[in-house]
C-alpha positions, 0 to 999 in steps of 0.5 A: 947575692954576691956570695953565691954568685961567684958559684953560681955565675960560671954555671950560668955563663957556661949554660949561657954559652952552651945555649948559644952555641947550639943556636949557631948553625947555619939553618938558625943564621938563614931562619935569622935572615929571612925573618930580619934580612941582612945578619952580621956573624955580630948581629947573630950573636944578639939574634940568639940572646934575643931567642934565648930571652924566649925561654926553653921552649922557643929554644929548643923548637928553633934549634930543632926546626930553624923555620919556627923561628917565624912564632917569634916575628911578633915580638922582632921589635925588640931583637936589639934587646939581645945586644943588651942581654948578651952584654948584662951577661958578661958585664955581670961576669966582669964584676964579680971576677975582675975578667973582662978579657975572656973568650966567648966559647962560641965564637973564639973571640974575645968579649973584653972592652 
């Protein structure tokens, strides 16, 4: 897997990225709040890997209506588990380039340790 994976990765930390950022408006972080109350801007970011884990469809019924983010309240035990995903992404990234200090298209700020 190593192999394909140095070509394989940027596409997928790209679309990981393009997924987040179109999950990051304001009615989505409001939906967020309502459901889990108080959401930290870092919070947040965990809040759309956890919808992302959902799959497609979930994501794109969020993003287009930010209310259907109550059909995930079922499964908000496990929302911190976005912290994790978001994390396997770039310790993934690192691995395979030796770039732990790139930036996080959605928010500017730089992921490294």
């Amino acid at each position: 897997m190593k192999s394909s994976s140095t070509e394989v990765l940027p596409a997928f930390r790209d679309r990981w990225e393009d997924v987040k950022d179109r999950l990051f408006s304001w009615p989505v972080w409001d939906a967020a709040c309502v459901l889990l109350g108080f959401v930290s801007d870092d919070f947040f970011g965990d809040v759309r890997a956890w919808i992302i884990s959902h799959g497609r469809a979930a994501v794109d019924r969020i993003a287009a209506d930010p209310d259907a983010l109550v059909e995930l309240a079922h499964d908000v035990d496990s929302v911190n588990a976005g912290e994790e995903l978001g994390v396997l992404v770039w310790e993934m990234w690192e691995r395979l380039t030796g770039d732990c200090g790139g930036e996080s298209r959605s928010t500017g700020v730089g992921v490294g340790r």
